[in-house]
C-alpha positions in Angstrom: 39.9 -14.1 -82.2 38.5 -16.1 -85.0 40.9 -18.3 -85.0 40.9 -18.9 -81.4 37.3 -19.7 -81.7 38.2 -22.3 -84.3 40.9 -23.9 -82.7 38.5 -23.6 -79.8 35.7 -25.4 -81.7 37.8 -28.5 -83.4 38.9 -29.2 -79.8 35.8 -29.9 -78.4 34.7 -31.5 -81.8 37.4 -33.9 -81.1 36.9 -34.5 -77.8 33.4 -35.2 -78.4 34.0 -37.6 -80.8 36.5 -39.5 -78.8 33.9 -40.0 -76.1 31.3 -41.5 -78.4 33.3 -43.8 -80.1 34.5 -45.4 -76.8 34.7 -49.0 -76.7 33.5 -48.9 -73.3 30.3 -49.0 -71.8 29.0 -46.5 -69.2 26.9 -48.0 -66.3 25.3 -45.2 -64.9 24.1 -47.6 -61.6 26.8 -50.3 -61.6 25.9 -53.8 -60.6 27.7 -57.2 -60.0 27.1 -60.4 -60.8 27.2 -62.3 -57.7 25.2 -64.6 -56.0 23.7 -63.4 -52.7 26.1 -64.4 -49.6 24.7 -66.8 -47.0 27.1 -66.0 -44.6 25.8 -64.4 -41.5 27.3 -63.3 -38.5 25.9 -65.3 -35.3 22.1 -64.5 -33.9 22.1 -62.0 -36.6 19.7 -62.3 -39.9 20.2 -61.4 -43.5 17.8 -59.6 -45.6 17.5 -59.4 -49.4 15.3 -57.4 -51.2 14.7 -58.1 -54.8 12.8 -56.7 -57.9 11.3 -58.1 -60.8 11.3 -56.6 -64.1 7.8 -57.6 -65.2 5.9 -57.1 -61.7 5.6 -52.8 -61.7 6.2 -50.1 -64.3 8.3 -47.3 -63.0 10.8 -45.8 -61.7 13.6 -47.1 -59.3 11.6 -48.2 -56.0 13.6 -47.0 -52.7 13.6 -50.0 -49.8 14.1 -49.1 -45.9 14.6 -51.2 -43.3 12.9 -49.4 -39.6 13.1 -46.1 -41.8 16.6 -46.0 -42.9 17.7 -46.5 -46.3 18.9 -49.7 -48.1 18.6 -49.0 -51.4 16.7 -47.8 -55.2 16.0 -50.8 -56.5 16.3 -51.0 -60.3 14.3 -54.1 -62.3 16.1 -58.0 -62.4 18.5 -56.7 -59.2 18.6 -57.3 -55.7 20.2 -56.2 -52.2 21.1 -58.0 -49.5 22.4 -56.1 -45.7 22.6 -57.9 -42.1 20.4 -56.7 -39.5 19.0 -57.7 -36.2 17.1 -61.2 -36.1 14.1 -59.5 -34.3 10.9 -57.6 -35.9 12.2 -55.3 -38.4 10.0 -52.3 -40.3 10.6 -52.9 -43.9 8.6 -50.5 -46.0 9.3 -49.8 -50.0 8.2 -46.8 -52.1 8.8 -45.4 -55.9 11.7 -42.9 -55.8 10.6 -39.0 -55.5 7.2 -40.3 -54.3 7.7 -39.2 -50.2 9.9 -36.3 -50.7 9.5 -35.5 -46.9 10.7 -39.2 -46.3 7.3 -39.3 -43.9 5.9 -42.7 -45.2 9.6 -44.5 -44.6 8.8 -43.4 -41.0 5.2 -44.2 -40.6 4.3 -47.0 -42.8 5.7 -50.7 -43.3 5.4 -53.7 -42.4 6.8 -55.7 -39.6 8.2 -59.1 -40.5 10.1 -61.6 -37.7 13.4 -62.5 -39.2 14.8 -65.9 -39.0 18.1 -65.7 -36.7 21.5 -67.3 -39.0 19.5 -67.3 -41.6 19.0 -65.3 -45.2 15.5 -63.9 -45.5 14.0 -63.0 -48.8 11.6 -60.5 -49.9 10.4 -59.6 -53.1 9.2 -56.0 -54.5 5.2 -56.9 -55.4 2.8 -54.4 -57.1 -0.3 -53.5 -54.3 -3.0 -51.0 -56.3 0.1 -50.1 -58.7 2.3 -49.4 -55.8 5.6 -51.0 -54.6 5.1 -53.1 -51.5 7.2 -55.8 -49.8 6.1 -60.0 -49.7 8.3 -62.4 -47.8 9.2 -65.3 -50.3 10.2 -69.2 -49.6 14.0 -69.7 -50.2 13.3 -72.3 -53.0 10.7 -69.5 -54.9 13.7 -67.0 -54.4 16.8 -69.1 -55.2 14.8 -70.1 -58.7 14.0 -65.7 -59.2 17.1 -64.4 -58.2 18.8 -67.0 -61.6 20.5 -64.1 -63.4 19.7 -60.8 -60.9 22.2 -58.8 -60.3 23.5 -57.4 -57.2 23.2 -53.5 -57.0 26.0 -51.3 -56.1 25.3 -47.6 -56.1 23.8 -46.1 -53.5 25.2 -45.4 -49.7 23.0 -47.8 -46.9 21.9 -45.8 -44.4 20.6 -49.5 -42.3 22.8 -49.3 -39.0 24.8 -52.7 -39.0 26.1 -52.9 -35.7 23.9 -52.0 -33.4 22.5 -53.7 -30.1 20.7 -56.4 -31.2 18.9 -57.2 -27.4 15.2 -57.2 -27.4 13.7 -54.8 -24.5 10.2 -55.7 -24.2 10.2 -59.0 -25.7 8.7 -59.7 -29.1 8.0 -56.3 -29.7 11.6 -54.8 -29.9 11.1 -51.6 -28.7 14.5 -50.8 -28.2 14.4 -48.8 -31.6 12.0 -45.6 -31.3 10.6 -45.5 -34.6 8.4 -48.7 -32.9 7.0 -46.5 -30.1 4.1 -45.3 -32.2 0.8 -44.6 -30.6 -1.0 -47.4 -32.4 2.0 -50.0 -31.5 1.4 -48.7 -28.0 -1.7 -49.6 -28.0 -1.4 -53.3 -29.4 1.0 -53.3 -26.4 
């Protein structure tokens, strides 16, 4: 038994040691570098979200886009996805902060996006908190020098969808829009 345990023992010992002596290094959220893509599908509009390192303390900040999820937005990275080129709900919070995922649903702003064409918005810090500011391409060409693009989480922001506007400006052809304060503006 004793010598089970020993042989047992040096085993993982030597595992161990392998592991920590590897050469390589672990990225626990891997990233790319890569330059955000300016190609966009027809009448369509690109988003991308980016963070800066020095702008808010804290933990990753999760972005959604009409309450579904793009992303956990680490410091010096960005994401980019394609949506509809009509009003879109973009709405940011610190990870773990809405556990019920209420605040994705309720809150947010509503930003016209530019059809064909890449829209930026940066993570800015509103009474310590994560909130989203559309920026000028030139501000966020000049940012995004050296940002990488983030790879490890699973969008939840439905690509192809109808894009047709049903009442006008105010796209209501999503539900999440049909609140009773939006009906009202109505």
């Amino acid at each position: 038994m004793k010598c089970k345990t020993k042989i047992t023992s040096l085993s993982l010992l030597i595992l161990l040691t392998g592991c920590s002596t590897s050469s390589d290094t672990i990225r626990l959220y891997p990233s790319q570098d890569e330059s955000y893509s300016k190609n966009i599908e027809d009448g369509r509009a690109s988003v991308v979200v980016y963070r800066e390192s020095h702008v808010i303390d804290g933990t990753t900040v999760n972005v959604y886009i009409n309450g579904e999820y793009l992303t956990s937005l680490e410091p010096n990275a960005y994401s980019q996805e394609t949506v509809c080129a009509t009003n879109q709900k973009l709405y940011s919070q610190f990870t773990g902060k809405d556990p019920a995922y209420k605040q994705k649903a309720t809150q947010g702003q509503l930003f016209k996006l530019k059809a064909n064409e890449v829209n930026f918005f940066k993570i800015v810090n509103i009474g310590n908190q994560p909130s989203l500011s559309p920026v000028p391409v030139e501000q966020a060409e000049k940012e995004l020098s050296g940002f990488r693009k983030q790879q490890h989480t699973l969008r939840r922001v439905e690509y192809v969808k109808n894009c047709e506007q049903v009442l006008g400006q105010y796209d209501l052809s999503d539900s999440c829009r049909k609140t009773p304060s939006f009906r009202a503006e109505i």
